[in-house]
N, C-alpha and C positions, 0 to 999 in steps of 0.2 A: 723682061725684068719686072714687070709690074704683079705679074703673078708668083717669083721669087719674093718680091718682099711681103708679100700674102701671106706666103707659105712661113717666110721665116720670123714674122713674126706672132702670127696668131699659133705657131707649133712654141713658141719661150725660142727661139734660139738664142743664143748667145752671141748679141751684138756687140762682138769685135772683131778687129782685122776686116778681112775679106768679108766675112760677112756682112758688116759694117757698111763697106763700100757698096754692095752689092744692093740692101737693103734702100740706102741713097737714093742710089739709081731707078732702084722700082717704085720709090716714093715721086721721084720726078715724074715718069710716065703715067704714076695713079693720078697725078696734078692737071693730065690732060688726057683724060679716059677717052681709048677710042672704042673699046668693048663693050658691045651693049648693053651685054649682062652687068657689067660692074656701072655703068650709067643709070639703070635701072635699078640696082640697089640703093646705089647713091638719092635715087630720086625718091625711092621706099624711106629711108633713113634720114631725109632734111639735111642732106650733106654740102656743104658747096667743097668741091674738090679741088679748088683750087688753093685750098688750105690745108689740104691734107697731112696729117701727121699722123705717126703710129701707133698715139694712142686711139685714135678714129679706124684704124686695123685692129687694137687690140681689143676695144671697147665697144667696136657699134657694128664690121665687115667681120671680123673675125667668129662672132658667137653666132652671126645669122648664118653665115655660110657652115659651120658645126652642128647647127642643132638639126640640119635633116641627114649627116650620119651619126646624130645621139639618139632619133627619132623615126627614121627612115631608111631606104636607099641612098648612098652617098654617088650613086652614079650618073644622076642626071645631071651632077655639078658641073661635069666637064662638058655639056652640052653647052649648058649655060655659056660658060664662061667663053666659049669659041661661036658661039650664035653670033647671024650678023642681023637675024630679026630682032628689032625692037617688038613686035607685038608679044613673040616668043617670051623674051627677055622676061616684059615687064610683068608677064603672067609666074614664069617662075619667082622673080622676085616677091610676086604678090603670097607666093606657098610659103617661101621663106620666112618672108615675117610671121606669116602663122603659129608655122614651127615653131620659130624662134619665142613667140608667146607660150606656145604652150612647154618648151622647154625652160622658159623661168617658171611658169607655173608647177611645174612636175618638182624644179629646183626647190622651190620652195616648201612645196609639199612634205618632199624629199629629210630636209633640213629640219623642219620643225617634226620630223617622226625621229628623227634620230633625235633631236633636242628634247623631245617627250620622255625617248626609252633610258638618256641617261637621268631624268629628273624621275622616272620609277626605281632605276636603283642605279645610286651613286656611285659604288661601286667600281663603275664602268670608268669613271673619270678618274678615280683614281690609278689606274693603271697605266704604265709608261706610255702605252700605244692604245688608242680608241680601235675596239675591235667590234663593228655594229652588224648583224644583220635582219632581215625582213623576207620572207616570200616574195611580195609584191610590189617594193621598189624597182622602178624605172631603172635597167642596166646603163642605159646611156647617160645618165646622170650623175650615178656613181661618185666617180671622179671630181667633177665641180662640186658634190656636196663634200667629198672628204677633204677637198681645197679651203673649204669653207669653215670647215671643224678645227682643222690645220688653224686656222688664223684667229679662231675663238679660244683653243685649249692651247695654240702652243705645244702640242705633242703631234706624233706621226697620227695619221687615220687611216682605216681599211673599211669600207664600206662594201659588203655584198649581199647580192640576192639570192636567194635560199630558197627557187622554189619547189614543193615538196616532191618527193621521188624523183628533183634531177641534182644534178651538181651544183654547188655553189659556185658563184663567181663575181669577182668584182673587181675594186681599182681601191688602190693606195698613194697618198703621198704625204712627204714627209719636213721633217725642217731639217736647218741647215746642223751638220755635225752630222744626222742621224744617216746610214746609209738602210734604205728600207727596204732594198732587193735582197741586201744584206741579211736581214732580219728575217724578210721572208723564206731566203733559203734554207734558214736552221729547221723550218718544216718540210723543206722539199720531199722528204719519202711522205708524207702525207699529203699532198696535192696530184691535182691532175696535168698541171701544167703551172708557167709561173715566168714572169719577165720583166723588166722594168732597170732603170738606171736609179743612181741614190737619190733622187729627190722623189720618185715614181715608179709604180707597178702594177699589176696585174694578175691575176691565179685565178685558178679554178679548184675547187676538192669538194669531197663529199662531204656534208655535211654533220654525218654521223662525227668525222674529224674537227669539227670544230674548235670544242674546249680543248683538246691538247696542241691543235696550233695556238690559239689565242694564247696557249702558258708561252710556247717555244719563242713565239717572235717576240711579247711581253720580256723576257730572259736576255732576250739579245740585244733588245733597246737597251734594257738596265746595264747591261755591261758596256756597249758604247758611248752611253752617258756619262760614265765614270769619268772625273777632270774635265769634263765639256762645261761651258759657263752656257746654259741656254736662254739666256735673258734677251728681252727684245730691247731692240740698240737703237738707236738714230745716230747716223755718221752725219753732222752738218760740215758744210764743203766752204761754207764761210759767213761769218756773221756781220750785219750790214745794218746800214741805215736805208729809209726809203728814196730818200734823198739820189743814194747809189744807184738807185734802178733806172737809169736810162732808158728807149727805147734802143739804144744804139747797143748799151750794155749788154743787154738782155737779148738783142741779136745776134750779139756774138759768141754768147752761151747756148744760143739754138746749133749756132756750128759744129757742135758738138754731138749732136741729135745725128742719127735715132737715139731715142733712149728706152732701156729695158733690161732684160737681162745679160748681164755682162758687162753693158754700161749704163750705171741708172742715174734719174736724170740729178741735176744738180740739186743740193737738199740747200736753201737758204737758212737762215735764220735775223730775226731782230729781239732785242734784247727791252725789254720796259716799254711797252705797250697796251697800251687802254682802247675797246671796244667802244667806238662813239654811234653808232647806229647798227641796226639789224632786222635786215630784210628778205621776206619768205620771197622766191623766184622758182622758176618753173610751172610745168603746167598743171602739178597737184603741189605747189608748196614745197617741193620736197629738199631744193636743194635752199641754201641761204648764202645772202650776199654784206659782208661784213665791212662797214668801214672801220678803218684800226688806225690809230695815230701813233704815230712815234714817240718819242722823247724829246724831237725835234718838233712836232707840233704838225710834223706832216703830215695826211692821211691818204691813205689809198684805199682802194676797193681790193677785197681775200674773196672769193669765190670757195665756198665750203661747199660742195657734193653729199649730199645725203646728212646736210652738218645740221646739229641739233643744238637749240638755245640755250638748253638748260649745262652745256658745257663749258659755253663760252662764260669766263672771269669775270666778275663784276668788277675786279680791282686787275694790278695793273700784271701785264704776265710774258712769258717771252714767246716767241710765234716761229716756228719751222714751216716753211712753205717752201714751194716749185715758183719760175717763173717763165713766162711764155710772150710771145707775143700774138695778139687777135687782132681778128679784123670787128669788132664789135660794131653794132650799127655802123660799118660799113667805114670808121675810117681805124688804121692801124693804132693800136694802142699795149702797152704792158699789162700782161692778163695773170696775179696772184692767183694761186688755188693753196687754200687752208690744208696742210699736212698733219700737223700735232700742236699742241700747249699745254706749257706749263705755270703752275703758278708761280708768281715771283716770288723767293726767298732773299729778306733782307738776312745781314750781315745779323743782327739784332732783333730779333721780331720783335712787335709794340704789342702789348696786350689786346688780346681778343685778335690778334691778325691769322695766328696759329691753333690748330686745335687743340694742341695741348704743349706747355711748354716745359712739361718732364720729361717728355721722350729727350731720351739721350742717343742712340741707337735703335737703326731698322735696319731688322735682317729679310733680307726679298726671296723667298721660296717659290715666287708665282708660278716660275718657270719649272719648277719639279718635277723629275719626272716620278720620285717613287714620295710621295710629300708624308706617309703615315712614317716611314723612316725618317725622315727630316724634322717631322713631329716631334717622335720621340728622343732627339740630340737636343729641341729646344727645350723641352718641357722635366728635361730631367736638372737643367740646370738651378733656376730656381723657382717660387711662387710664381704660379701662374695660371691662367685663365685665359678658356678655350671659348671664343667666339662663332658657335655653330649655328645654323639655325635651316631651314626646311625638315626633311627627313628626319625624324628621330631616331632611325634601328644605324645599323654600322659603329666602328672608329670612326674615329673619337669619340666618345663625350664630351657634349659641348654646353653653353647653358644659349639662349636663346638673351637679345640685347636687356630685356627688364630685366632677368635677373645677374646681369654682370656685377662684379664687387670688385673694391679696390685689387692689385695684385702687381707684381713686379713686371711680371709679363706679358701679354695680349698677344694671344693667336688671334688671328683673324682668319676665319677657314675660309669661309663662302667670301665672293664679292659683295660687299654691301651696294644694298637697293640704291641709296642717294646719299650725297653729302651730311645729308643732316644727320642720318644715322648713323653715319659713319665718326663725327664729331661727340653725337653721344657717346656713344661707345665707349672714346677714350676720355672724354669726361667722366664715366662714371668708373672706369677702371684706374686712370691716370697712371697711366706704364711706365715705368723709367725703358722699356723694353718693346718693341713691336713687331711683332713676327708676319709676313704678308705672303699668304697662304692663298690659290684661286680655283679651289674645288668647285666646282657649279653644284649649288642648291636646287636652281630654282628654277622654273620656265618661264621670259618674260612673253608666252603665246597670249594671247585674250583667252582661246579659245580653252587653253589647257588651264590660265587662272582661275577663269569662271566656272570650271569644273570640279577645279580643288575647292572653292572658297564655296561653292555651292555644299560639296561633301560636310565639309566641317561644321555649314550650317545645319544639315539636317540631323549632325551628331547631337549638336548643342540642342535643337528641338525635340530631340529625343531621353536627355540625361541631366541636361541644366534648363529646363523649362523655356530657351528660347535666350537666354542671357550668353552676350557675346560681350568678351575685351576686347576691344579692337588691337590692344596690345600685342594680347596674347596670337591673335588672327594672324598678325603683320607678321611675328616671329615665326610661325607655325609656315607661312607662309615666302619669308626672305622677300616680302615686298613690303614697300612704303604704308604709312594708316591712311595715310591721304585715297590712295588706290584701293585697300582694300573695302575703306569708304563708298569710295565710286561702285565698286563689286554689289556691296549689298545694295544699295539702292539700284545699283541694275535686276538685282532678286524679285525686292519690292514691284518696280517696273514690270516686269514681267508675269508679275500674279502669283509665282512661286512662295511667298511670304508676305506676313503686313509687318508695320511697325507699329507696338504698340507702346515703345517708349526709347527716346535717344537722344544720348548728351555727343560729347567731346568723347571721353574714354569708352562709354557703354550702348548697347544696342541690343530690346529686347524684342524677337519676333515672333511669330506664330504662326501657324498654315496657313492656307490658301488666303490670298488676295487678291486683287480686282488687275488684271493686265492693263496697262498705260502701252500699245509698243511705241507709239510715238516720243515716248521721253528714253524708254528703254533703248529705242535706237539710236539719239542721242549722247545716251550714257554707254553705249559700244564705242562711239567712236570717241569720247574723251578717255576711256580706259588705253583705248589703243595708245595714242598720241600719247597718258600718261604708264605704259608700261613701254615702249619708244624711249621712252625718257630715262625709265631704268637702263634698259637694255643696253644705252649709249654710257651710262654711268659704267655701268661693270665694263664697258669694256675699257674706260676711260682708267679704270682701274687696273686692269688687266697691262698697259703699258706703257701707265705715267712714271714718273720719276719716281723713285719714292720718296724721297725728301720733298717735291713736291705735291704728289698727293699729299702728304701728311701736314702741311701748308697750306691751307684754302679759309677761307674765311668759314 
C-alpha cells in the first residue's frame, strides 16, 4: 500500500472514495518505512517519517522519484524500490537527488526561455492558448514548465520541442472549464499522434504544421470559453478567530486528510488582521515566518513558502490560510501556512486609505482569454485611457504611466511593477472606471533586464548624447525607477559606462568606465531580490480581489 499512495498521489489522482482510503492506508505504512530505498530517500530529503503527509509525496518523494524518467531511464526505480540493500539504496538515492537538481535546474531554464520569448513578442500572450516552441528545450520538462505558465497566465499552455528535421513534440495543460485534448483534437489530421485527458496532453507533428495548429486549437479555446467565468476563486471553507484553532480542532480537520485533488485541503480564513513581526527562515532566507494578530489581540505564527515582504500589509487585512498540525522542535503544535491576502476594505474608506476614491466600478478582464476583443467592448463605451507600457509595436496603443491624463476610463494592460505605480496611475488619471487587463509586458529575469536596460542605453549614447529619464526607462521598460536605478549603476559597476552627471529624474553617461566587479556583484544581487519584488507584485495582482487591489494604502 505504501507504493499505492506513491503512485496516486505524485500521478494528481483524485483523492476520493476508495482512493481516499487507499491513499490512508499507504500513508500509514510510509509512517513506518521498511524499504530501503524509500528509507534512503527519506534520509537524502531530511524527512522524519514519522510525520509523513502527502504534501511530503507531493512536494519532496514525488519530484525526485520523476525527474530520472524526465531525465533518464525510469527503470532502475523498481529496483530501487524492492532492494533489500541499504548500501544499493543509498547510492540510488544519492543519483536521485542529482537528477532531481538538475531537473529544477533545466525547469527553470526552461521557464524563463519561454518567459523571454513571450516578452519578444507579446503577441503570444495574447492568445487564448500559450503555443511555445524551441529546438532545444528539455522534453522532460515540458509539462512542469507549461504547469507553470498555466498558473502565471491563467490560459491553457502547449510547450514543445522542435528539433530541426524531426518532429515536434510536447506536453499541454490546461485550467479548469478548458478541455485541452479537446482543443487539440480540432488539429488532429495535422499531428503525428496525440492524447491526454481535459486538464492534460501530449502530440507530436511536424513542424512545418505549426502556425495552423496553433490557429485551430487558438479557435477551439475561444469557443469553449464562451459563458465560462475564468477568474481565479478562493472558496474559504470557514472564517475564524485564532482563538478557534485548537490543537485538538485542527486534529480533527487532518481527519479529513489526504488532501489534493478531489479533496483540497481546508481553506481557513481571519478577517482584520495586522502583521506584528517578520522573519526570514530557511537555509537561503527564502521562505518567511509571520506573526499576525487578530482583532482579538491574539497572535500566531503563518508560515509563508517562498512569501515576500514587500506583499505583506502594513495596515490591517484579511488572511486565507491552511492549517496543520507539526511536530516543531519536537513538541506537537498548530502549524499556519500563509495561502492569500487581502487588503481590508472599510465600509467608508478615510482619505489617503484608497488609491483613488472616484473609482466607482472595476471591470476584471485578467482572466481573458481573447482581451483585444474585450478591449474594444470597453474602450468604445466612453473616454478612455490605455495604460501600456514595455513593447511599443502591437494592439493597443497605449501611453506609458508619465504620460497618462485625466479620462473616465483606465485600461490597465500590463500588470503594474509595484504598488506605487500602480496608485500613480490612478491618481493622475482619476477613473470613475477601471478596466483590469494582465497582458505580460515585461521580464522580471536580471538576466533578460540587464540586457534590455543595457540596449536602450547604448541607444541614448548614440542619439541623445548619453541623457537618460529614468522615467522614461521605467515605462520603456514596465519596471519600478528604484530598479531601473539599480540597473545603471550596475553598468557603471561593470566599466560598460561612467556617470558624468545624476540627480533623482536624470542620468547622463558615456563610454567606457573603470570595472568595480565587487560592487557590481553586489548590485546583481539586490536587482534580483528587487525584480523578486516585482515579480511577486504582478502576480499579487494577477489574483487579488479586485476591490481589494484597488484598496492598499
Amino acid at each position: 500500500m505504501d507504493l499505492v499512495a506513491l503512485g496516486c498521489v505524485a500521478d494528481v489522482a483524485g483523492l476520493s472514495g476508495d482512493v481516499r482510503y487507499l491513499v490512508q492506508l499507504g500513508l500509514a505504512q510510509l509512517r513506518n518505512p521498511q524499504r530501503a530505498g524509500l528509507q534512503a530517500i527519506f534520509e537524502r530529503a531530511d524527512l522524519d517519517p514519522s510525520r509523513l503527509t502527502e504534501q511530503h509525496i507531493g512536494f519532496v518523494i514525488g519530484p525526485r522519484l520523476n525527474a530520472i524518467g524526465r531525465l533518464a531511464d525510469a527503470n532502475p526505480v523498481v529496483d530501487f524500490l524492492t532492494t533489500d540493500d541499504p548500501t544499493k539504496a543509498a547510492d540510488f538515492a544519492a543519483r536521485l537527488e542529482g537528477l532531481n537538481s538538475e531537473r529544477r535546474f533545466l525547469t527553470e531554464q526552461v521557464l524563463q526561455g519561454a518567459l523571454a520569448m513571450i516578452e519578444r513578442d507579446p503577441a503570444l500572450a495574447d492568445s487564448p492558448v500559450l503555443i511555445l516552441s524551441h529546438p532545444e528545450w528539455p522534453g522532460g520538462v515540458n509539462g512542469i514548465v507549461a504547469s507553470r505558465l498555466v498558473e502565471l497566465f491563467n490560459k491553457p499552455a502547449i510547450l514543445l520541442t522542435s528539433p530541426a528535421g524531426k518532429p515536434a513534440s510536447g506536453s499541454a495543460r490546461s485550467v479548469e472549464g478548458i478541455n485541452i485534448t479537446e482543443a487539440i483534437a480540432a488539429g488532429a489530421d495535422l499531428l503525428l499522434g496525440y492524447g491526454g485527458h481535459p486538464m492534460a496532453a501530449g502530440m507530436s507533428l511536424d513542424s512545418a504544421n505549426l502556425p495552423e495548429f496553433r490557429q485551430r486549437v487558438a479557435n477551439s479555446v475561444r469557443q469553449q470559453a464562451v459563458g465560462l467565468d475564468l477568474t481565479r476563486r478562493l472558496a474559504i471553507d470557514a472564517y475564524l478567530h485564532f482563538d478557534d484553532l485548537t490543537l485538538e480542532a485542527v486534529a480533527d480537520l487532518e481527519r479529513l486528510a489526504p488532501f489534493g485533488a478531489g479533496n483540497p485541503a481546508i481553506l481557513l480564513a481571519v478577517c482584520n488582521v495586522k502583521a506584528v513581526e517578520v522573519t526570514s527562515i530557511g537555509k537561503t532566507g527564502e521562505h518567511l515566518q509571520v506573526m499576525i494578530e487578530d482583532e482579538n489581540g491574539t497572535v500566531r505564527r503563518v508560515l509563508w513558502w517562498q512569501g515576500v515582504r514587500d506583499l505583506i500589509p502594513e495596515d490591517r487585512f484579511d488572511l486565507a490560510f491552511t492549517a496543520r498540525t507539526s511536530n516543531y522542535r519536537g513538541g506537537l503544535e498548530v502549524q499556519l501556512e500563509w495561502v492569500a491576502s487581502r487588503e481590508r476594505v472599510s465600509d467608508q474608506p478615510e482619505v489617503g486609505k484608497t488609491l483613488t476614491s472616484a473609482v466607482r466600478q472595476v471591470l476584471d478582464y485578467r482572466a481573458s482569454i481573447d482581451p483585444l476583443k474585450d478591449l474594444a467592448a470597453v474602450t468604445t463605451k466612453s473616454e478612455s485611457v490605455i495604460w501600456r507600457e514595455g513593447s511599443v509595436n502591437g494592439d493597443p496603443k497605449g501611453l506609458p504611466r508619465a504620460h497618462l491624463v485625466p479620462a473616465e476610463i483606465l485600461v490597465i494592460w500590463n500588470p503594474p511593477p509595484g504598488r506605487f505605480e500602480l496608485k500613480q496611475a490612478l491618481d493622475q488619471v482619476q477613473p470613475e472606471v477601471v478596466a483590469l487587463f494582465a497582458v505580460q509586458a515585461a521580464s522580471d529575469d536580471p538576466q533578460i533586464f540587464l540586457t534590455q536596460l543595457g540596449g536602450l542605453v547604448r541607444h541614448a549614447l548614440r542619439t541623445r548624447a548619453g541623457e537618460i529619464a529614468i522615467g522614461q526607462f521605467a515605462g520603456l521598460l514596465n519596471q519600478r525607477e528604484d530598479t531601473v536605478r539599480l540597473g545603471i549603476r550596475w553598468l557603471i559597476a561593470r566599466g560598460f559606462v561612467r556617470s558624468i552627471e545624476m540627480d533623482d529624474r536624470t542620468v547622463v553617461l558615456a563610454e567606457a568606465g573603470v570595472p568595480d566587479m565587487a560592487t557590481a556583484g553586489e548590485l546583481e544581487k539586490t536587482i534580483r531580490i528587487a525584480l523578486e519584488e516585482t515579480a511577486a507584485f504582478r502576480s499579487f495582482y494577477l489574483r487579488a480581489d479586485p476591490s481589494g487591489l484597488l484598496a492598499v494604502s
